[in-house]
RODO-2510 file (C-alpha; in nm, 4 decimals, decimal comma):
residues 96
     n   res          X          Y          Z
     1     x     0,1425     1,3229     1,1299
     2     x     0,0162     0,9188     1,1592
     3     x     0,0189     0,7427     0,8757
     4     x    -0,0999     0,3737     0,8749
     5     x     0,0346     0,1528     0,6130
     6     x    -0,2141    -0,1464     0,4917
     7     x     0,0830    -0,4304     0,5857
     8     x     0,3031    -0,5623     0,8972
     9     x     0,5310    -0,6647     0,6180
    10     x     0,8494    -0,4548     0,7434
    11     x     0,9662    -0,3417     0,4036
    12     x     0,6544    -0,2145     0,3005
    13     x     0,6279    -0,0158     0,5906
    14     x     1,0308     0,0904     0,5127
    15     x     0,9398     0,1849     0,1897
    16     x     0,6630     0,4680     0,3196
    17     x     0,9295     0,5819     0,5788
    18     x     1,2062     0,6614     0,3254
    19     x     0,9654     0,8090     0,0714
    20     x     0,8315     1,0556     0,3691
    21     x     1,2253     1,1194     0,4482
    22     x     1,2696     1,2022     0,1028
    23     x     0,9816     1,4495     0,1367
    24     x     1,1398     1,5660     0,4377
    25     x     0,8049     1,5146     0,5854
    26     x     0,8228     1,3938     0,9687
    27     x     0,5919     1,0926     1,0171
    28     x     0,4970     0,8241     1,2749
    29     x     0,4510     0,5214     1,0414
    30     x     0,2766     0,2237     1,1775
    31     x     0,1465    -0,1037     0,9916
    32     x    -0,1759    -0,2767     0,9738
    33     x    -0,2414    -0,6084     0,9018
    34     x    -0,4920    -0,5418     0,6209
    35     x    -0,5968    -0,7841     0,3637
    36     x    -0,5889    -0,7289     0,0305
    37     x    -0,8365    -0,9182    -0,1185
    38     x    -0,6948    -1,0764    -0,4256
    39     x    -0,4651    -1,3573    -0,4534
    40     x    -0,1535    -1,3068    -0,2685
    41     x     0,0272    -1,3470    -0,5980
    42     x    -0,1244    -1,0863    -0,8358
    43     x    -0,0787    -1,1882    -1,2528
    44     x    -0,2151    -0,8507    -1,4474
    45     x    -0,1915    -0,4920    -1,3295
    46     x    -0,5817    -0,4527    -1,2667
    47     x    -0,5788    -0,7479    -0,9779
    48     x    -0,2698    -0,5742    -0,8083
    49     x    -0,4137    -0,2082    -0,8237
    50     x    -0,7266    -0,3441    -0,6642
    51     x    -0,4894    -0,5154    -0,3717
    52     x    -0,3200    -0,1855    -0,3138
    53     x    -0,6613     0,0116    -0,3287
    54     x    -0,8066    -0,2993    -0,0799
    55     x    -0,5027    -0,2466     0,1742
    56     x    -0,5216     0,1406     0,1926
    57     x    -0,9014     0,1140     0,2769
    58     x    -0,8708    -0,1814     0,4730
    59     x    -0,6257     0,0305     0,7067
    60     x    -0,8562     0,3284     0,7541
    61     x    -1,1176     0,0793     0,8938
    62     x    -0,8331    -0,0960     1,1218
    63     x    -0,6452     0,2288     1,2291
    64     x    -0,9065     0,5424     1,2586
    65     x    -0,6337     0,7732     1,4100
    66     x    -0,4045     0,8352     1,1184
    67     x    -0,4017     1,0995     0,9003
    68     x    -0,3074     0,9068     0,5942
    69     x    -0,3589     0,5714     0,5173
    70     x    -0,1063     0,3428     0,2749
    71     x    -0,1970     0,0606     0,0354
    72     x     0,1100    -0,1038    -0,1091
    73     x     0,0624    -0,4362    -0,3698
    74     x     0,2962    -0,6020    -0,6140
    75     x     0,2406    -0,8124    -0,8923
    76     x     0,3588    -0,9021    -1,1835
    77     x     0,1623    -0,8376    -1,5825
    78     x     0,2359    -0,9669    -1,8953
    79     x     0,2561    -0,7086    -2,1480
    80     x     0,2741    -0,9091    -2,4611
    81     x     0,6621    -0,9757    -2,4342
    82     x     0,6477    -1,1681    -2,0943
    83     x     0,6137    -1,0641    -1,7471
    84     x     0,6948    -0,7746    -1,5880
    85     x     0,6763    -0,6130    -1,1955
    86     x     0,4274    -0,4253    -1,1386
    87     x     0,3570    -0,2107    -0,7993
    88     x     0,1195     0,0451    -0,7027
    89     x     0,0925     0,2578    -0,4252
    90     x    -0,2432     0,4210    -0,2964
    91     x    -0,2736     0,6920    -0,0797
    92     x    -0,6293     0,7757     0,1202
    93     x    -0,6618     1,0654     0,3276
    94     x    -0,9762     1,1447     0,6000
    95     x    -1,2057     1,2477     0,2811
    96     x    -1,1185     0,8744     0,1386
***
């Protein structure tokens, strides 16, 4: 199984790796230098699901081979008390 992750940032891509390894799934995990399309530092949960959802899809366009495609994005939101880290994680698979 290829999966393509939507980053060349090297802990993003370690992050898939050991999830998969959890899984005991056996992947080749590769990164993509995909942009995300927001500001590179996300304030509200909306802006940093849309970079995650941005970086999975921009992969599939950059790497057509895999069979799963990775969006990671981190932000930060401020839910009323002060801000908080926020991430999100998108998976796409050939069916988008």
């Amino acid at each position: 199984m290829k999966i393509a992750v939507g980053s060349k940032n090297q802990d993003k891509i370690k992050i898939v790796q050991d999830a998969l390894r959890e899984l005991h799934l056996d992947a080749e995990v590769g990164g993509a230098e995909s942009n995300s399309g927001i500001v590179d530092q996300p304030i509200d949960k909306e802006s940093t699901k849309k970079g995650a959802i941005n970086r999975a899809k921009n992969a599939k366009k950059l790497d057509i081979n895999a069979d799963f495609w990775f969006g990671l994005e981190g932000g930060l939101h401020d839910y009323g008390e002060g801000y908080h880290l926020v991430t999100y994680a998108v998976l796409i698979d050939k069916d988008g």
